[in-house]
N, C-alpha and C positions, 0 to 999 in steps of 0.2 A: 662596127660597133652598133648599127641602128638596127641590128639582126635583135640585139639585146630588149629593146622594144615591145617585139612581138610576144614575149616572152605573157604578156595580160591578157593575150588572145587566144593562146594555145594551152597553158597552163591550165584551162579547163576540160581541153580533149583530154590530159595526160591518164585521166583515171579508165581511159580505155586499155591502160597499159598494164597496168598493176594490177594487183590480188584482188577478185573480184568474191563478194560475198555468197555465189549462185553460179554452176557450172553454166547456165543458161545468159549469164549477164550479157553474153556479147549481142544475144540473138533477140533478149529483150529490148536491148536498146539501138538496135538495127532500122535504121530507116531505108527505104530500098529505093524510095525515090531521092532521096536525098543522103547521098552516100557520105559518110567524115571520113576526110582524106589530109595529112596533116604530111608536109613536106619533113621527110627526114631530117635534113640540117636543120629545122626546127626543133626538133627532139632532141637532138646535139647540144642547140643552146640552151632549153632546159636542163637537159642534164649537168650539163657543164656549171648554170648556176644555181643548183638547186646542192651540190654537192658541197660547194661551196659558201653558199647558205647555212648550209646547216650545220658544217665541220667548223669552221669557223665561226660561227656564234655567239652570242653571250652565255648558252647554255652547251653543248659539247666542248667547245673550245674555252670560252670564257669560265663556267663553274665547272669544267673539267681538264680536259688536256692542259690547257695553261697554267693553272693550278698545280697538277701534279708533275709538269717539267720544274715549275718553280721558278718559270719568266715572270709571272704574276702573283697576287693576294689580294682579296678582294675587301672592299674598304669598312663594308658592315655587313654582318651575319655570317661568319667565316666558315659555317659548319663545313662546307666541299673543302677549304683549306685542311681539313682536319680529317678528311675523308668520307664523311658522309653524304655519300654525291647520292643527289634525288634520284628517285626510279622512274620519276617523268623523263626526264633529261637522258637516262641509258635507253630508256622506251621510245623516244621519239627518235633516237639519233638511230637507232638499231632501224624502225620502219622506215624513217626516208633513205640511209643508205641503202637500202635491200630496194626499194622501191624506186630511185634513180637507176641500180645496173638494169633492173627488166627494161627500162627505158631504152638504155644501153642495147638490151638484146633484141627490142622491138626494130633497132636501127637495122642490125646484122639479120634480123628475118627481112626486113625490107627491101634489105638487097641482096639476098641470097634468094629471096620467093623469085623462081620463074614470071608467077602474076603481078608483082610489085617492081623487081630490080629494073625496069626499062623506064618506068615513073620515077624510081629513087637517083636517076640516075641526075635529074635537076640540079638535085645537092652536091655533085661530081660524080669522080669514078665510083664504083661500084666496090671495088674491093681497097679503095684507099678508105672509104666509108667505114667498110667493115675492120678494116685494120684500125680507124685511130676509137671506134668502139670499143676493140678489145684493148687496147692502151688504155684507155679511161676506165674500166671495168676493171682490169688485173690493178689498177691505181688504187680504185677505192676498196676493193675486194681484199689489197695490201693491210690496209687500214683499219676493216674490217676483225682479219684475223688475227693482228697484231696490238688489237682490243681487249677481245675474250677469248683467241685460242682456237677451239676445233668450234666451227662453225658452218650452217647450212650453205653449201654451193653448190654440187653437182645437181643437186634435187631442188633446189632453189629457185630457177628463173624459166623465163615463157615457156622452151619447148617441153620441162615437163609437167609447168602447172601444178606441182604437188603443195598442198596448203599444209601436211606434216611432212616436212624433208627432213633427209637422216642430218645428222652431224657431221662433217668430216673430218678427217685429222688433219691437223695446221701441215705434216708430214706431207700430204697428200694435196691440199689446198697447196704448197708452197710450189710442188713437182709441177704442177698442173699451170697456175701464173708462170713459171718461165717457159714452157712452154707456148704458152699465149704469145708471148712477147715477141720469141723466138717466130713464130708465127706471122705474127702483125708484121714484123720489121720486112719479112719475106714479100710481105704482097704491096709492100710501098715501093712506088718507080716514079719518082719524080716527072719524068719526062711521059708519064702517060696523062700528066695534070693534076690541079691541085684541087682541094673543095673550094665549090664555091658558093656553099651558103651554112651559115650556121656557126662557123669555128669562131667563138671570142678569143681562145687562148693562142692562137699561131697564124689566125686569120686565113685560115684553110692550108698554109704551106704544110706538104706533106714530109718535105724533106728534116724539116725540124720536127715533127713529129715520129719521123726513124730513130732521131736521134735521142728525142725522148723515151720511145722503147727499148733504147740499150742500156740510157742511165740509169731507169727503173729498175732494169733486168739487173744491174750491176748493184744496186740498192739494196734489190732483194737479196743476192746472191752472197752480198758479205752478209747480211742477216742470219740468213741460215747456214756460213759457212765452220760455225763450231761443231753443226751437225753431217753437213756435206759437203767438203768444201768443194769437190769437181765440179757445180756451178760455175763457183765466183774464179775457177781456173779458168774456164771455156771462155766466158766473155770477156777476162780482164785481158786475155789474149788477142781481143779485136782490136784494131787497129786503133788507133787514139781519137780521129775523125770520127768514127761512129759515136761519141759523145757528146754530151756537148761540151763547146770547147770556149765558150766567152758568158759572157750573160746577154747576150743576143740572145741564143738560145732557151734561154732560161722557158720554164713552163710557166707562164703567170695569166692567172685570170684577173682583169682589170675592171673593177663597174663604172658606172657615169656618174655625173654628179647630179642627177637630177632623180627625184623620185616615179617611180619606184625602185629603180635597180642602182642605188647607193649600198655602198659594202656594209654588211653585218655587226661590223663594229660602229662605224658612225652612225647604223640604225639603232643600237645599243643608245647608245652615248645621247643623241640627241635628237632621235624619235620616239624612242621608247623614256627617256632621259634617266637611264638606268647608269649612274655616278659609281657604279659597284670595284672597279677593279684596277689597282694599281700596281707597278713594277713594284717586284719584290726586295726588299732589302739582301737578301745573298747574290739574288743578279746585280744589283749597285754596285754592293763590292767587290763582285769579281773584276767589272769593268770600272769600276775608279782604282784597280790597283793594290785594295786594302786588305790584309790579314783578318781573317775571323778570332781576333782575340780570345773572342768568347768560350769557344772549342778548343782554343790550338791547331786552328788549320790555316795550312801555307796555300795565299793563293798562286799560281803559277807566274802568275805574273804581275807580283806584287810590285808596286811602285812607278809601274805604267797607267797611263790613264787610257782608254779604250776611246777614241773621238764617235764610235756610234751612240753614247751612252747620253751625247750632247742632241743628237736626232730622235730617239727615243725616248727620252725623256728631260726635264728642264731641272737646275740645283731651285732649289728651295727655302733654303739657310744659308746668305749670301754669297760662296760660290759652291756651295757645300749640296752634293746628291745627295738626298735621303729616297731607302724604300720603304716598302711595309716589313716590320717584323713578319715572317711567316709561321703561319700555325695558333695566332693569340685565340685565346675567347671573344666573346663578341664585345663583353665593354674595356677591356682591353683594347683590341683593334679601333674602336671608333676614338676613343681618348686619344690613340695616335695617331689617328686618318688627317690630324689636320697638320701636320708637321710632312707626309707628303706629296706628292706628285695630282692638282686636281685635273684633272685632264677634259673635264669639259669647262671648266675655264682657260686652260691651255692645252689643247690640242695637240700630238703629236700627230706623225705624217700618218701614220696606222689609224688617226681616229678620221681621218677625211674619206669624203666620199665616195672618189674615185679613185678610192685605194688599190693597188693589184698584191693581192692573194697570189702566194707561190706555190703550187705544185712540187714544183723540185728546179735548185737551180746550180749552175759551175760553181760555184763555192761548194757544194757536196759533191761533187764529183772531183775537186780536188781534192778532198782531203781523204777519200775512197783510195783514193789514186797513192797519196802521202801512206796511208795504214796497208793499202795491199802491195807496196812497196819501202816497207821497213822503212815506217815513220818518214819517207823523203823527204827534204829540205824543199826542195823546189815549187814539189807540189803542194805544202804545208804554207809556203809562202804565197802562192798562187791563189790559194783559198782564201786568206787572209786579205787578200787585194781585193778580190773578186769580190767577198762579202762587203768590202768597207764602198765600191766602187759602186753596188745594186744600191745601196743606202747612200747615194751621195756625199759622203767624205771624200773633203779638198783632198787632192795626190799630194799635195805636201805635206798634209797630218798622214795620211797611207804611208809616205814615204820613211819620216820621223818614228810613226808608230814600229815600220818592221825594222827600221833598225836598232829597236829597243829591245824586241821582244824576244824572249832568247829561244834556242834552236827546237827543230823538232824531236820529239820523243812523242809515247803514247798515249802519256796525260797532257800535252800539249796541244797536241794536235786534236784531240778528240774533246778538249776543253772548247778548242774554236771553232771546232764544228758545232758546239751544243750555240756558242755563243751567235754563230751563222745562223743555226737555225730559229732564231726568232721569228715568231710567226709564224713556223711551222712546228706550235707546239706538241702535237701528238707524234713527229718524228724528233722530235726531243728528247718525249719521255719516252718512246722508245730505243732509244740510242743509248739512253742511263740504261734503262735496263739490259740490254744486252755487253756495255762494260765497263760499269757502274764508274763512269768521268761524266761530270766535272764530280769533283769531293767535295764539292764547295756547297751541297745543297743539305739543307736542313736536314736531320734525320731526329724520327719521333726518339725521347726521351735526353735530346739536346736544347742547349739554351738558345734558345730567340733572339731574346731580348731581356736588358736588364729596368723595372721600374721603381722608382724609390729604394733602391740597395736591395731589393728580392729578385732573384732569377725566375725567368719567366722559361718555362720548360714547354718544350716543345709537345702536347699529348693528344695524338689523334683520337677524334671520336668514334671511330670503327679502326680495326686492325693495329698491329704495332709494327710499322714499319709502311716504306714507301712503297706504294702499289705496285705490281707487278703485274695485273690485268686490272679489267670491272668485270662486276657481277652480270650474268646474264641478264636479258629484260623479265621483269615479273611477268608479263604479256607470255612471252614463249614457253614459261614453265608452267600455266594454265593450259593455251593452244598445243600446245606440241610438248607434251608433259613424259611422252614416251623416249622421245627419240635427246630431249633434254637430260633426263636421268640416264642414260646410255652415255650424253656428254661427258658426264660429270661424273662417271664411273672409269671412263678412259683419259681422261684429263685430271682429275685431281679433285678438291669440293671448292662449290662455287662461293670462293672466295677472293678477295683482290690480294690476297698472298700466294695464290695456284702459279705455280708457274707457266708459259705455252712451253711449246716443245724446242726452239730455238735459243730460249732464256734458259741456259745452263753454267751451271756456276763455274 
């Protein structure tokens, strides 16, 4: 962890990496006596936390993804509750994730160059290097495309340097990540050694990092499997080992408790002292058990109460959880903000400093496991442990809870995955969108919330209905205005109703 550190010393080479303004940039700023030379596994741990910075946020994550899964509502100026997510916030997340994988790529020239790979070799092997890069890369590049759809990668990163890269088809983007993976998993051998400098997430074990390239690969592979399923055959046929198989495994990036590298929420909360966002009321009442009266919708699991709901959040009105109505106007929302969850007066675990950010954990791959094996019991339950287990829930509320909860089916199971995935709210919403569970979330032209005997209606401020992607960045439709309109002529109009290519109804 004290690799995390260095991150205020190097974090200024990094722009040797990235898109540079002048074909010349490298040669301008070449000093021949004085060479910069930046140890790969440092590159690793920036990338590692810069991804994670920024996906997690108060702005990607907090006035977006979290937002539009509907774990969250933010407590004043709700406009992103309503869909008018700023063009800052699509603009900066677009440039740092494009700008972390080059990072990503400068690792795998490092040790793939003849003149570098015997230097990179500090950081460990050579080609375990290059494997857990393309892991990270096919990770965020996942995220990427399952954003806005057909998006720049082939043309995109170091070795072709193009500052207009084509578009590509998420089709084609999708082939290409399993094959990555497929790739990486190949060149990990534990027994030729592990990293050893740089890794926060697995602390250089390469082994767990195999295992991370299969459950990714498996992630991806029911994604696209309405469109292809021989994927998600090929892998789900590997051995049950090759996954991960506990929350040991699990992929979590962990910060420290000390400034500067405290996680992105409790920089939020009480660095920046941005008080903006609270659990949403349809998440409350999924997990306290309760019917959406309001609609006529049966939660699944009505009249169980969910023990993580006590970890994430505190009751409010003596033993009673409240959340935010989702979708209000803005003096609406604040009239109700104070009958809420204030979370920088009370803290949950997510707002601490040294919180660990997950990746991907056994709770998703159970419930992968439960859906590509006709809704299974066992692995429905497994998941359900696993989740409650990462979050520290007594085994005797786990125990109590599964035996309330009644069996698996497709809205069941894929209800507990949404509910697992907390915190990883952009594989939330996209999970809604690919089989539109849990039912339990708001949808524009439904009732909120009721105030003074008036129905309070759900009405976004852009589009009618719940996203399905975001808009391009404004940035790329100026710079790369060519190869943009080409997007948007093979994908659909740039709008948050376009569907990608694996969101088929």
């Amino acid at each position: 962890m004290k690799t995390l550190f260095r991150i205020l010393f190097i974090s200024s080479l990094m722009v040797l990496f990235v898109v540079g303004c002048t074909d010349k940039f490298e040669e301008i700023n070449e000093d021949p006596n004085n060479a910069v030379s930046v140890e790969s596994g440092y590159i690793l741990t920036y990338a590692q936390k810069s991804l994670i910075d920024n996906l997690r946020d108060e702005w990607f994550g907090g006035r977006g993804t979290q937002l539009l899964c509907q774990h969250w509502s933010q407590r004043n100026y709700p406009d992103e509750d309503r869909y008018a997510i700023r063009t800052t916030t699509i603009n900066n997340a677009w440039r740092a994730f494009y700008r972390t994988i080059m990072n990503l790529d400068k690792i795998i020239e490092l040790n793939t160059n003849e003149a570098t790979k015997n230097d990179a070799l500090a950081s460990g092997p050579n080609e375990h290097q290059i494997a857990v890069a393309k892991i990270m890369k096919v990770w965020i590049m996942n995220i990427i495309t399952d954003t806005w759809g057909n998006v720049p990668y082939t043309e995109a990163f170091l070795a072709n340097a193009n500052r207009q890269p084509k578009f590509d088809s998420q089709q084609d983007i999708y082939t290409a990540m399993i094959e990555e993976l497929k790739e990486a998993a190949t060149l990990i051998d534990p027994a030729n050694g592990d990293l050893t400098i740089g890794d926060i997430i697995y602390g250089g074990d390469v082994a767990k990092w195999e295992k991370f390239a299969n459950s990714l690969r498996l992630r991806i592979a029911l994604r696209m499997s309405k469109r292809n399923a021989a994927p998600l055959a090929e892998v789900a046929a590997l051995p049950a080992s090759s996954f991960f198989t506990s929350n040991d495994d699990n992929a979590v990036f962990k910060y420290l408790t000390a400034s500067p590298n405290q996680g992105p929420i409790y920089e939020a909360f009480f660095v920046s002292a941005r008080n903006d966002f609270t659990i949403t009321k349809p998440f409350v009442e999924l997990l306290a058990g309760r019917n959406d009266a309001l609609n006529g919708k049966t939660n699944p699991f009505a009249g169980i109460f969910d023990p993580r709901l006590a970890i994430w959040s505190y009751p409010t009105s003596g033993a009673n959880y409240i959340g935010m109505p989702y979708g209000m106007d803005d003096a609406q929302t604040k009239a109700y903000a104070p009958n809420c969850p204030d979370y920088s007066a009370n803290p949950s675990i997510v707002h601490t400093p040294d919180f660990g950010y997950a990746l991907m954990d056994y709770a998703e791959v159970c419930f992968i496991m439960s859906e590509v094996n006709s809704w299974d019991q066992t692995w429905y339950q497994n998941g359900i442990r696993a989740s409650m287990e990462f979050w520290g829930v007594a085994n005797a509320d786990i125990t109590a809870y599964l035996a309330a909860v009644p069996a698996a089916n497709q809205e069941n199971v894929l209800t507990q995955k949404h509910i697992a995935l907390y915190m990883q709210p952009e594989q939330a919403w996209f999970e809604w969108r690919r089989t539109g569970f849990p039912k339990t979330l708001i949808n524009p032209g439904e009732i909120t919330h009721v105030s003074g005997g008036n129905n309070i209606i759900f009405t976004p401020l852009e589009g009618n209905a719940i996203p399905r992607r975001m808009w391009y960045p404004v940035e790329e439709q100026g710079v790369n205005k060519e190869n943009y309109t080409a997007a948007v002529e093979a994908q659909g109009p740039d709008a948050l109703s376009t569907r990608v290519w694996w969101d088929v109804q």
